[in-house]
PyMOL Python script that loads the backbone (N, CA, C, O; Angstrom):
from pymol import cmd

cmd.read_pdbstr("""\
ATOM      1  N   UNK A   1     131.017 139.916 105.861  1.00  0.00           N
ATOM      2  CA  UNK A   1     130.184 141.007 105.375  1.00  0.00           C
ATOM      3  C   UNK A   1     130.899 142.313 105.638  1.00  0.00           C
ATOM      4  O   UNK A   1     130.941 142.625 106.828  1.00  0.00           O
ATOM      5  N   UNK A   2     131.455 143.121 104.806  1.00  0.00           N
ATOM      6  CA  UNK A   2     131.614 144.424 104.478  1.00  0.00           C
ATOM      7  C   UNK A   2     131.066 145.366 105.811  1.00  0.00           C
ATOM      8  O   UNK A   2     131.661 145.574 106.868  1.00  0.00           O
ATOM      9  N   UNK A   3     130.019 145.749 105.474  1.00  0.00           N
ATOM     10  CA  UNK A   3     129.234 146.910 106.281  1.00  0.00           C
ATOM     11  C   UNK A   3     127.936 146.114 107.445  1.00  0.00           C
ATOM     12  O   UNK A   3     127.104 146.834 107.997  1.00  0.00           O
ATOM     13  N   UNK A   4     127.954 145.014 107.604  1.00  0.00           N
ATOM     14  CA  UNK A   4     127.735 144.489 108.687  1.00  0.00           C
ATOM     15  C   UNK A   4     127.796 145.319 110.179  1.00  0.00           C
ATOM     16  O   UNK A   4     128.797 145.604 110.836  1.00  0.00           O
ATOM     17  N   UNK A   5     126.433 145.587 110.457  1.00  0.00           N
ATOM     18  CA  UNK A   5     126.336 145.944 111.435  1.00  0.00           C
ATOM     19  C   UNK A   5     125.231 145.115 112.920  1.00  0.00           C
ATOM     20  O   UNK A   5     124.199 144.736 112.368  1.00  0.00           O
ATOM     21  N   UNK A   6     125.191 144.911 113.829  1.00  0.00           N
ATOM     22  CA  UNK A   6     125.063 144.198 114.799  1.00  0.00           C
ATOM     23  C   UNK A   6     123.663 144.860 115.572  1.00  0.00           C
ATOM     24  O   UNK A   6     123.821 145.592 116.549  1.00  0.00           O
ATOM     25  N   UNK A   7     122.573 144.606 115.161  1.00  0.00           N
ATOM     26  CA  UNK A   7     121.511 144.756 115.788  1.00  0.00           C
ATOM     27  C   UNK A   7     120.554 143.228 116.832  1.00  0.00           C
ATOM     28  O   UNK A   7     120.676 142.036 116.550  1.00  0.00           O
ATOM     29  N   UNK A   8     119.988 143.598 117.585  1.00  0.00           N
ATOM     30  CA  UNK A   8     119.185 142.480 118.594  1.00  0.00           C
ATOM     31  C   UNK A   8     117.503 142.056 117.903  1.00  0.00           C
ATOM     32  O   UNK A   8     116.769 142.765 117.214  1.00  0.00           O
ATOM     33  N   UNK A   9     117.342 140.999 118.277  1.00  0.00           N
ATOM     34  CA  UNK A   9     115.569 140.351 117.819  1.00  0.00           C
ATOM     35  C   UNK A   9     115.143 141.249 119.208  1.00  0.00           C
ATOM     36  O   UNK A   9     115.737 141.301 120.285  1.00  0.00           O
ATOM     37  N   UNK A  10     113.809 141.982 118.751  1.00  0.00           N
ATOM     38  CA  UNK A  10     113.196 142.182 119.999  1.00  0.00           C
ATOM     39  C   UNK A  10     111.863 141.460 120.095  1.00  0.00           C
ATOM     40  O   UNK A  10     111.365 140.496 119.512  1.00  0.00           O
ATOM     41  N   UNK A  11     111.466 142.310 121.071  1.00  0.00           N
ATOM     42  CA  UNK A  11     109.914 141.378 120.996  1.00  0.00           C
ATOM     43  C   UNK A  11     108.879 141.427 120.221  1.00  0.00           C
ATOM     44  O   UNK A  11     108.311 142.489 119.965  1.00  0.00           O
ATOM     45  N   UNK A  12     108.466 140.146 119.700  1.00  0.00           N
ATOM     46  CA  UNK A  12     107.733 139.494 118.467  1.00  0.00           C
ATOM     47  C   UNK A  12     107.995 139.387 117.144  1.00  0.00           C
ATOM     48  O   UNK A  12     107.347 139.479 116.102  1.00  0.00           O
ATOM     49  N   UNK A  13     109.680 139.058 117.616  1.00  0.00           N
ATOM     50  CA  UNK A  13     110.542 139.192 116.202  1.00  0.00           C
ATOM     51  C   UNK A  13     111.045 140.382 115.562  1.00  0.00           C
ATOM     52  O   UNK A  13     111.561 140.197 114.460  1.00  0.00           O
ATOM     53  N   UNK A  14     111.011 141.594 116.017  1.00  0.00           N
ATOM     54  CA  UNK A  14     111.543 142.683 115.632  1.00  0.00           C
ATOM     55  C   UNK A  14     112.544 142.823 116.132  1.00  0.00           C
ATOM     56  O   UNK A  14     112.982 142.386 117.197  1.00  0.00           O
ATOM     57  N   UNK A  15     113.296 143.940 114.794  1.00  0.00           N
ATOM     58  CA  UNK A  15     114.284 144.512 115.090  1.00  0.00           C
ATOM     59  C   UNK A  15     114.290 145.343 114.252  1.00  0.00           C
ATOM     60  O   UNK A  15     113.403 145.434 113.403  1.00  0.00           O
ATOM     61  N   UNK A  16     115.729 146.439 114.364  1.00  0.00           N
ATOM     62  CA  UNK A  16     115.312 147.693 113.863  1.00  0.00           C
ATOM     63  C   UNK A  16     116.370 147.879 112.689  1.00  0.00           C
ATOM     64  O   UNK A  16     117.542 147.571 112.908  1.00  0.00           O
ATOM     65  N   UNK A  17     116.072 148.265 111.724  1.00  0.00           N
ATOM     66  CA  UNK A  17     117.133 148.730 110.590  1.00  0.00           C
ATOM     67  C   UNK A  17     118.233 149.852 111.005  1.00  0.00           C
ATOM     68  O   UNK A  17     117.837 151.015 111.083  1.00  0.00           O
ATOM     69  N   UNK A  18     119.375 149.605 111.231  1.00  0.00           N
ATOM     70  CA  UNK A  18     120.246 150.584 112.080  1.00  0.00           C
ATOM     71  C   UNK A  18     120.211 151.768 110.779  1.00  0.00           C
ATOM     72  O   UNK A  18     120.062 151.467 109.594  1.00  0.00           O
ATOM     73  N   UNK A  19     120.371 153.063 111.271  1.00  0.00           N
ATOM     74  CA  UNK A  19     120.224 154.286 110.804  1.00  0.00           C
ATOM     75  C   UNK A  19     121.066 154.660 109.313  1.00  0.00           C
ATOM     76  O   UNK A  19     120.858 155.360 108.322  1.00  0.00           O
ATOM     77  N   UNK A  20     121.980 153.869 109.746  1.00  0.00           N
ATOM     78  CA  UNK A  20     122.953 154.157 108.496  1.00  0.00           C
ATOM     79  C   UNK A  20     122.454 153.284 107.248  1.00  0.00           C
ATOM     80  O   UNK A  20     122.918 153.387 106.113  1.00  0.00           O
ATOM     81  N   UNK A  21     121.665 152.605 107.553  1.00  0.00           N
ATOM     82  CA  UNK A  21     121.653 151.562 106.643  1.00  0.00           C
ATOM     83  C   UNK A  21     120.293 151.742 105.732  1.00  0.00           C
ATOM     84  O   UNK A  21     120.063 151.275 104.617  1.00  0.00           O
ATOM     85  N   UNK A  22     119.223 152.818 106.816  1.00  0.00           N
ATOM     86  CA  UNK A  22     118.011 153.275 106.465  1.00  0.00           C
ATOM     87  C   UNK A  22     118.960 154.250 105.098  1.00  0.00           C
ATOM     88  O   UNK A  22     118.904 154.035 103.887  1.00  0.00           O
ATOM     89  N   UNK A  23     119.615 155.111 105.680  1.00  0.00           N
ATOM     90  CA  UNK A  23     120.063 156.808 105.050  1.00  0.00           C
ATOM     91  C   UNK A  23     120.283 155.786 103.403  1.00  0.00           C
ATOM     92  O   UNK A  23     119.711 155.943 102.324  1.00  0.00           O
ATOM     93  N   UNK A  24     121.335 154.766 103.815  1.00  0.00           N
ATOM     94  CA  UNK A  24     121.766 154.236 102.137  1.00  0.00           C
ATOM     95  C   UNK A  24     120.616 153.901 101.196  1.00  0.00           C
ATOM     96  O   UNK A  24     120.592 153.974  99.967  1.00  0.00           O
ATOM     97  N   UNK A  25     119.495 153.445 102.206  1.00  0.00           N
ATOM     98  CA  UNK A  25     118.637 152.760 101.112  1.00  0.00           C
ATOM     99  C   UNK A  25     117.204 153.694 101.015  1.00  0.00           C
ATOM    100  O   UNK A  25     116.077 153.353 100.654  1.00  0.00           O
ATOM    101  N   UNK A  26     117.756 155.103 101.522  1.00  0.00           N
ATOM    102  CA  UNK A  26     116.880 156.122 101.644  1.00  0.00           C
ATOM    103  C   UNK A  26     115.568 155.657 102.283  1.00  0.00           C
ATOM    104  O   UNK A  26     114.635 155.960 101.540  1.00  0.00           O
ATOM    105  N   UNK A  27     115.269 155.197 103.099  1.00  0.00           N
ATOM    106  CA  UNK A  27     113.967 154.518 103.782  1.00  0.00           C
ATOM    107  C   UNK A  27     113.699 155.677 104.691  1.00  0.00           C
ATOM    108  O   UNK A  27     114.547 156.372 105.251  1.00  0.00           O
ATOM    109  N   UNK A  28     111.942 155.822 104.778  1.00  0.00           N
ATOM    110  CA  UNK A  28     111.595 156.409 105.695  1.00  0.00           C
ATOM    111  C   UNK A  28     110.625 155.996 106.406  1.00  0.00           C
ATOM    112  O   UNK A  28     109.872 155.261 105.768  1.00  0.00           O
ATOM    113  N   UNK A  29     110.309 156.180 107.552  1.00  0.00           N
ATOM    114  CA  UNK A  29     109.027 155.867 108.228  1.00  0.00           C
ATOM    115  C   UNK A  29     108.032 155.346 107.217  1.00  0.00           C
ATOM    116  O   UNK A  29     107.902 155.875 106.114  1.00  0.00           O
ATOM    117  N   UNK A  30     107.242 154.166 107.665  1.00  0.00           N
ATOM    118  CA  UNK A  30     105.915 154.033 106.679  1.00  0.00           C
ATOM    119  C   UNK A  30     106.394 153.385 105.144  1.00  0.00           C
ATOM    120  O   UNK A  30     105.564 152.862 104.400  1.00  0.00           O
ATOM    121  N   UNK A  31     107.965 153.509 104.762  1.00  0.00           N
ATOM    122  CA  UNK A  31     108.133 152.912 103.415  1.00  0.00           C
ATOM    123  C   UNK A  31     107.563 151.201 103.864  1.00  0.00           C
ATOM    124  O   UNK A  31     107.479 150.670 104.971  1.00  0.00           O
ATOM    125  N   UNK A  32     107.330 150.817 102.854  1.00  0.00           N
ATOM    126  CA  UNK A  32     107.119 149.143 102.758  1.00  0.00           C
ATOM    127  C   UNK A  32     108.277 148.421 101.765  1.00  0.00           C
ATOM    128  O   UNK A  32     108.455 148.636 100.566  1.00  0.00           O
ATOM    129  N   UNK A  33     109.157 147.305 102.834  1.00  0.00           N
ATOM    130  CA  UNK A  33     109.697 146.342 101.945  1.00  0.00           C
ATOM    131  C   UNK A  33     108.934 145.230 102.161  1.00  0.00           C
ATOM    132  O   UNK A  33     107.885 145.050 102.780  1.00  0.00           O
ATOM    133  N   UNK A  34     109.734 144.445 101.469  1.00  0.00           N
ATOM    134  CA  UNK A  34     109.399 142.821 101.660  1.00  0.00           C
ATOM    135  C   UNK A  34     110.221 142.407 102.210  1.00  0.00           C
ATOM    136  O   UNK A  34     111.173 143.187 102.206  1.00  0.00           O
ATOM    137  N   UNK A  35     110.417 141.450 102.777  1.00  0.00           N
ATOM    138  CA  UNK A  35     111.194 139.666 103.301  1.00  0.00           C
ATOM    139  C   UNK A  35     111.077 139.029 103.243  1.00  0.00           C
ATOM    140  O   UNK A  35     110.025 138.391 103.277  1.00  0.00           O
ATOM    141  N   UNK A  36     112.744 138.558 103.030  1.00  0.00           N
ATOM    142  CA  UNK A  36     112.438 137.208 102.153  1.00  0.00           C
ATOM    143  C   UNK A  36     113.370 135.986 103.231  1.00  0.00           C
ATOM    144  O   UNK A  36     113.750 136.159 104.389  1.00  0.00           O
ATOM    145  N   UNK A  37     113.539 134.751 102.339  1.00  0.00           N
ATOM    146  CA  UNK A  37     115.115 134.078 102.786  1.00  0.00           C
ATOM    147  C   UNK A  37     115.413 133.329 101.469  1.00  0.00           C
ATOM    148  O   UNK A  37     114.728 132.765 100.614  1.00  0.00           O
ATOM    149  N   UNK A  38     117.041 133.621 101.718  1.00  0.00           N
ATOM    150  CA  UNK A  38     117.300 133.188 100.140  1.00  0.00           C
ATOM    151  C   UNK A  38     119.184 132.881 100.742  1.00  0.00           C
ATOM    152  O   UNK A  38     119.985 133.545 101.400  1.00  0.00           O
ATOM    153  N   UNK A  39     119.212 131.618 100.115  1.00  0.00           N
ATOM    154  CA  UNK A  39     120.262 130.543  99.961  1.00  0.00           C
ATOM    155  C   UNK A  39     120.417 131.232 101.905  1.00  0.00           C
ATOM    156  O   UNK A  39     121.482 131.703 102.303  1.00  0.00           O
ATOM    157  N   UNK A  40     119.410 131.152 102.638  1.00  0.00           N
ATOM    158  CA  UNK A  40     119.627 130.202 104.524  1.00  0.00           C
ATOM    159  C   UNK A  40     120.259 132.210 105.457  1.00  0.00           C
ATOM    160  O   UNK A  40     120.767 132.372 106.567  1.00  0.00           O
ATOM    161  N   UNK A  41     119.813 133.564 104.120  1.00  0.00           N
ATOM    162  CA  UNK A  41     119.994 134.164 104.801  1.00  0.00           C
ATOM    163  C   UNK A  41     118.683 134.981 104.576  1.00  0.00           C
ATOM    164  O   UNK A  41     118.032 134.803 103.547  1.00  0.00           O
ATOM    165  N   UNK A  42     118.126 136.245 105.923  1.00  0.00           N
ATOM    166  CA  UNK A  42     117.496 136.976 105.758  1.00  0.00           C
ATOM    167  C   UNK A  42     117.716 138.457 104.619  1.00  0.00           C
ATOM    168  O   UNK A  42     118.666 139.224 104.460  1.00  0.00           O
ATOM    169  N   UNK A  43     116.617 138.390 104.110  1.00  0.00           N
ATOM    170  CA  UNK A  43     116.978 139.599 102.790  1.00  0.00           C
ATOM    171  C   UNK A  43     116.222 140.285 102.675  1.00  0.00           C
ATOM    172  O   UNK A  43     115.140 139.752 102.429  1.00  0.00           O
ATOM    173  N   UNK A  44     116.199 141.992 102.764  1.00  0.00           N
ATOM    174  CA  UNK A  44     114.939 142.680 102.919  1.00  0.00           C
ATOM    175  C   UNK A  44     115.162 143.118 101.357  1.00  0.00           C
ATOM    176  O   UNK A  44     116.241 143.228 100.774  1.00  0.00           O
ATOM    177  N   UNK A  45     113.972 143.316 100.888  1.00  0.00           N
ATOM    178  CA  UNK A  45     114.186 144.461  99.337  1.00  0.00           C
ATOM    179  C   UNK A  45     113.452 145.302  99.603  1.00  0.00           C
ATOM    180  O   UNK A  45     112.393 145.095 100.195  1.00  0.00           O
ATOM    181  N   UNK A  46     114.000 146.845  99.083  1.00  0.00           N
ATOM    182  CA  UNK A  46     113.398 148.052  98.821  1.00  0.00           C
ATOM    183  C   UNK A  46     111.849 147.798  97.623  1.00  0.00           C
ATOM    184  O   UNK A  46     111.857 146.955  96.726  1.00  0.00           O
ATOM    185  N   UNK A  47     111.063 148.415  97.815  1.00  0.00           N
ATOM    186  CA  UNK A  47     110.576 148.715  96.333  1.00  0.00           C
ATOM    187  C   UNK A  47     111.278 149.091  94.991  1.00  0.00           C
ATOM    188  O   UNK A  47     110.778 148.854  93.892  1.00  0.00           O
ATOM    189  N   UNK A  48     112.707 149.813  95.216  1.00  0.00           N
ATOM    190  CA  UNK A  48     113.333 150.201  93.988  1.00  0.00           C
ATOM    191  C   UNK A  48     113.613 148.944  93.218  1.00  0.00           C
ATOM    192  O   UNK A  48     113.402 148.630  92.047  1.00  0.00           O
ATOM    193  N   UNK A  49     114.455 147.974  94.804  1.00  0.00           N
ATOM    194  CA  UNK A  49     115.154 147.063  94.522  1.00  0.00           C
ATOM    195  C   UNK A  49     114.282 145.850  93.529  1.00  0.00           C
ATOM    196  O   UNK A  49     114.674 145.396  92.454  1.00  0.00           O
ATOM    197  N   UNK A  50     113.083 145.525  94.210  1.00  0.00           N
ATOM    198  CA  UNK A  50     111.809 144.878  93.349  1.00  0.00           C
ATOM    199  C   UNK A  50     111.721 145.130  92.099  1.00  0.00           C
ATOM    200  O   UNK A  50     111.840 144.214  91.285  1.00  0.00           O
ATOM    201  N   UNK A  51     111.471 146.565  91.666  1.00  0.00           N
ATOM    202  CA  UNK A  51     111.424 146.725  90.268  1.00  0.00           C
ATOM    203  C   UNK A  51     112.263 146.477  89.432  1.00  0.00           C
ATOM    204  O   UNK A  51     112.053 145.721  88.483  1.00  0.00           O
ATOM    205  N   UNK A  52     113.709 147.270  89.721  1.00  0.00           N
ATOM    206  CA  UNK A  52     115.187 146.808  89.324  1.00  0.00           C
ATOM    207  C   UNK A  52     114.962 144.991  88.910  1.00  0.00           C
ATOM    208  O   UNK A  52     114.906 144.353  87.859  1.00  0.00           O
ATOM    209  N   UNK A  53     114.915 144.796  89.757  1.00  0.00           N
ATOM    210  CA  UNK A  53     114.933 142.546  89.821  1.00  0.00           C
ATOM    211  C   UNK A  53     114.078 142.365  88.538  1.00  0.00           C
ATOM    212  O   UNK A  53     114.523 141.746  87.571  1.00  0.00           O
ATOM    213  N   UNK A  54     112.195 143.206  88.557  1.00  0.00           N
ATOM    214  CA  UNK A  54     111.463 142.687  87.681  1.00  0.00           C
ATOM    215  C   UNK A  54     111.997 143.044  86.148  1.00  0.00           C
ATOM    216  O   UNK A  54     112.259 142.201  85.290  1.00  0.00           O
ATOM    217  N   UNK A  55     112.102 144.536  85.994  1.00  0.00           N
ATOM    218  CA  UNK A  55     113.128 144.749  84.793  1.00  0.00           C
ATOM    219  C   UNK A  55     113.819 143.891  84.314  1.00  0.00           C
ATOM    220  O   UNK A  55     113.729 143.572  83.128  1.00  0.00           O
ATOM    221  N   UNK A  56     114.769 143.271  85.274  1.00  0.00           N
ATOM    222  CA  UNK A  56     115.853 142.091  84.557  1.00  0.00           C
ATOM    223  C   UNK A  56     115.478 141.203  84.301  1.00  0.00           C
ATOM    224  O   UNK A  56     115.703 140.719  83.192  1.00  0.00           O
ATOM    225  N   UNK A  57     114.853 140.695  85.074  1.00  0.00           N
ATOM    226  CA  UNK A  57     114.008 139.449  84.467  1.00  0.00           C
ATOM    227  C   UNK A  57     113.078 139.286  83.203  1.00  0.00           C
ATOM    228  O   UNK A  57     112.743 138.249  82.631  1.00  0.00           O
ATOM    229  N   UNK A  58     112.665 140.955  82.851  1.00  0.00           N
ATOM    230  CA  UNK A  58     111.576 140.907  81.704  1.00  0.00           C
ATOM    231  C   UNK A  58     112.213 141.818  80.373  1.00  0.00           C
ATOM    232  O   UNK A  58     111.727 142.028  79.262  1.00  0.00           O
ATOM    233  N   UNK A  59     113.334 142.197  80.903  1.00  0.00           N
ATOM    234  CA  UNK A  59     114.550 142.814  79.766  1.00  0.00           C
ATOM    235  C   UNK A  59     114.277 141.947  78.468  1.00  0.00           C
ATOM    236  O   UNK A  59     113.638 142.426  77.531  1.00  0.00           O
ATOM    237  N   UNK A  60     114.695 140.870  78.445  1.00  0.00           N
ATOM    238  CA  UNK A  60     114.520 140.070  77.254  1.00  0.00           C
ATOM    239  C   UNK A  60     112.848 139.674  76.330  1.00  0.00           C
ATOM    240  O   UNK A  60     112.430 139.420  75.200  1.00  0.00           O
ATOM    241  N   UNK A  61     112.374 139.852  77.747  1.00  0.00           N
ATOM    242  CA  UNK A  61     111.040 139.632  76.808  1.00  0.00           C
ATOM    243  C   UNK A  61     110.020 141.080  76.048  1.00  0.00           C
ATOM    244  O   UNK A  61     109.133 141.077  75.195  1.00  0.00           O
ATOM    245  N   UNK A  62     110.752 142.339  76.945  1.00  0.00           N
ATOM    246  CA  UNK A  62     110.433 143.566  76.021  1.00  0.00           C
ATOM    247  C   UNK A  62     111.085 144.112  75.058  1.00  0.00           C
ATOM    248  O   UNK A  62     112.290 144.000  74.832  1.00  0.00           O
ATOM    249  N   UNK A  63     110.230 144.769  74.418  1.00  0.00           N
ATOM    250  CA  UNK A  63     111.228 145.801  73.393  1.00  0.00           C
ATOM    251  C   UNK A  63     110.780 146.794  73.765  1.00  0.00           C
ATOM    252  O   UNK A  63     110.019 147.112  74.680  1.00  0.00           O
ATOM    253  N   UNK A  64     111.551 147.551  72.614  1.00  0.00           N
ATOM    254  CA  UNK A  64     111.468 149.317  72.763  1.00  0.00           C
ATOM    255  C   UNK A  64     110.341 149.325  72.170  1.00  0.00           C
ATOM    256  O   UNK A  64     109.349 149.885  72.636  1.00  0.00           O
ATOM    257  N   UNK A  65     110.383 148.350  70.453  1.00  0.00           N
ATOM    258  CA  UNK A  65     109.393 148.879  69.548  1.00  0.00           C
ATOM    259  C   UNK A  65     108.199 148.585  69.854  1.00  0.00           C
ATOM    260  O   UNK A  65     107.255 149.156  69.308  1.00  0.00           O
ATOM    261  N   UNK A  66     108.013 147.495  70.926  1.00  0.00           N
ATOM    262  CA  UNK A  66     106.568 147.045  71.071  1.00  0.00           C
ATOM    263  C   UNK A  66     105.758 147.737  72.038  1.00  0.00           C
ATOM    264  O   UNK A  66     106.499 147.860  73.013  1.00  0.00           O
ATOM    265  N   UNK A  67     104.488 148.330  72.342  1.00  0.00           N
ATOM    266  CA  UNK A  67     103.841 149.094  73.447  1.00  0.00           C
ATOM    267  C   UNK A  67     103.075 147.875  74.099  1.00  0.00           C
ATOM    268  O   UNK A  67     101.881 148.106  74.289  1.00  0.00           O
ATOM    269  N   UNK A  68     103.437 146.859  74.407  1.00  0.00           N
ATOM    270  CA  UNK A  68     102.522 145.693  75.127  1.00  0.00           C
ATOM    271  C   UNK A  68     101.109 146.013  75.899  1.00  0.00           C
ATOM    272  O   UNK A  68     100.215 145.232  76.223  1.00  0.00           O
ATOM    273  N   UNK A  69     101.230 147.628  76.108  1.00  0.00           N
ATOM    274  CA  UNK A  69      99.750 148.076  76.911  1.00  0.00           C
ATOM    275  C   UNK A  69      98.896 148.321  75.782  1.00  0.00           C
ATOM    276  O   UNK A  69      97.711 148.038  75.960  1.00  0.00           O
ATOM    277  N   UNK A  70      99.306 148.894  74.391  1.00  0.00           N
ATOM    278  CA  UNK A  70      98.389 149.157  73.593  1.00  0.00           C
ATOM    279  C   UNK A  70      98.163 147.612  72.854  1.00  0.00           C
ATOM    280  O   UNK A  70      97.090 147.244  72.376  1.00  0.00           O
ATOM    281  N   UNK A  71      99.243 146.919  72.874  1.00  0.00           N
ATOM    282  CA  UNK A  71      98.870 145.668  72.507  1.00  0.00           C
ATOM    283  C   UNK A  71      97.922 144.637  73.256  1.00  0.00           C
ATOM    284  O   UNK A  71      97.658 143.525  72.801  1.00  0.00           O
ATOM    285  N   UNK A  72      97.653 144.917  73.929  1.00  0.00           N
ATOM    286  CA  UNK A  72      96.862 144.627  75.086  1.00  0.00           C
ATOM    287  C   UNK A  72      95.165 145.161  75.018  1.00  0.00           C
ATOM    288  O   UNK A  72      94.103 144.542  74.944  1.00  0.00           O
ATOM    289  N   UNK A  73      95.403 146.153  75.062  1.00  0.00           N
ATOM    290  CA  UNK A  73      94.561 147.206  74.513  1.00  0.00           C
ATOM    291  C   UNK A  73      93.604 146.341  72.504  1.00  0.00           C
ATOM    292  O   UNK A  73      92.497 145.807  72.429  1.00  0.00           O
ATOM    293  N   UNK A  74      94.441 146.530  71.531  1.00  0.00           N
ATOM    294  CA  UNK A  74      94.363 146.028  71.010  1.00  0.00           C
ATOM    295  C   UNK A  74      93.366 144.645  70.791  1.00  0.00           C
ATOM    296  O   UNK A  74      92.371 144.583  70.068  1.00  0.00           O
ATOM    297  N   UNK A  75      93.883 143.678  71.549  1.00  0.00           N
ATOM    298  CA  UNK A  75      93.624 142.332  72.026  1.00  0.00           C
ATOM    299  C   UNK A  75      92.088 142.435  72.316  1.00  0.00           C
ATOM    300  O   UNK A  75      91.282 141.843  71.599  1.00  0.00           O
ATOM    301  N   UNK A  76      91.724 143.156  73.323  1.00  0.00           N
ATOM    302  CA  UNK A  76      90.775 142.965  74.160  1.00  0.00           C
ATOM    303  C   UNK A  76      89.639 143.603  72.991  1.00  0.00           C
ATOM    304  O   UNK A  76      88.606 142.967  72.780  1.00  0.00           O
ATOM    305  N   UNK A  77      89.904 144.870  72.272  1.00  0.00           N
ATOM    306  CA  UNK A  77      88.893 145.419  71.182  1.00  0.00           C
ATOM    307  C   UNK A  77      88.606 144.272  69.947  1.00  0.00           C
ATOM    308  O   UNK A  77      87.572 144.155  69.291  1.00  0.00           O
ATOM    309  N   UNK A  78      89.510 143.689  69.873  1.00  0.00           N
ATOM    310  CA  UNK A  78      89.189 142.047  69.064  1.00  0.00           C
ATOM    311  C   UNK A  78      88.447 141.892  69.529  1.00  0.00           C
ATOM    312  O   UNK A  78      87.482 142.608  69.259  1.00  0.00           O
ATOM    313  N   UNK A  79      88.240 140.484  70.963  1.00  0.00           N
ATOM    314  CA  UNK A  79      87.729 140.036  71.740  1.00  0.00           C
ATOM    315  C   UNK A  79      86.579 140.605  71.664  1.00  0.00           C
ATOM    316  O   UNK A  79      85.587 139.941  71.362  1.00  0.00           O
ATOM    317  N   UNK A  80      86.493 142.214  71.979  1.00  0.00           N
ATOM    318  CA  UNK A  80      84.805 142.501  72.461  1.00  0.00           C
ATOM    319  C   UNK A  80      84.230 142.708  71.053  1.00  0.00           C
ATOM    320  O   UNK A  80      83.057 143.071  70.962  1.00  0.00           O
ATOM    321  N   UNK A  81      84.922 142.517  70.010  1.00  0.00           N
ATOM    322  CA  UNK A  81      84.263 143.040  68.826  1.00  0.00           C
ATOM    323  C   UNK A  81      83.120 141.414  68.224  1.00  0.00           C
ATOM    324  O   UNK A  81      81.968 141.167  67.867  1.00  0.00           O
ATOM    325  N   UNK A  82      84.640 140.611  68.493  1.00  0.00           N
ATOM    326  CA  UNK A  82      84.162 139.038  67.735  1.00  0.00           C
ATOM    327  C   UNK A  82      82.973 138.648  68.409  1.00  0.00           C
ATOM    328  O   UNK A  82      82.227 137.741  68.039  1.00  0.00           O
ATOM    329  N   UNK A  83      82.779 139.577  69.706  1.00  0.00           N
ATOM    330  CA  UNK A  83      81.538 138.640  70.761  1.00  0.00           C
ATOM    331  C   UNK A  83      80.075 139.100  70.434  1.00  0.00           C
ATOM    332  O   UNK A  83      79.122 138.595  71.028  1.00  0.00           O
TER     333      UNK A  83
END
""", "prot")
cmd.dss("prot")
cmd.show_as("cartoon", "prot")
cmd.util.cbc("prot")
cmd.orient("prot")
């Protein structure tokens, strides 16, 4: 690992995100990630990082031309109309 830096488990499983590593991923007090484990290592994600991931994953299934909220929208004024 590159930028590997060497922090301790404290007590009740904590430990602390060393400073430099907060500044890169701009974290501050009170931000919320997640944790995960993935292929046997620990992996924290940002919120940016989350969205970034969901984007890629749903890249292919959006378009530009389509508004899926008004289509949505749409949908449901059917629905309450046919009822």
């Amino acid at each position: 690992m590159e930028d590997a830096i060497t922090t301790r488990i404290g007590d009740n499983g904590r430990f602390v995100i060393p400073s430099e590593i907060r500044k890169q991923l701009k974290l501050r007090d009170g931000d919320r990630v997640q944790v995960g484990i993935q292929d046997g290592k620990i992996v924290i994600y940002t919120a940016e990082a989350l969205l970034a991931e969901f984007y890629g994953l749903t890249r292919n299934v959006r378009s530009a031309d389509v508004d899926v909220v008004q289509e949505l929208i749409d949908e449901r004024r059917q629905e309450a109309a046919s009822e």
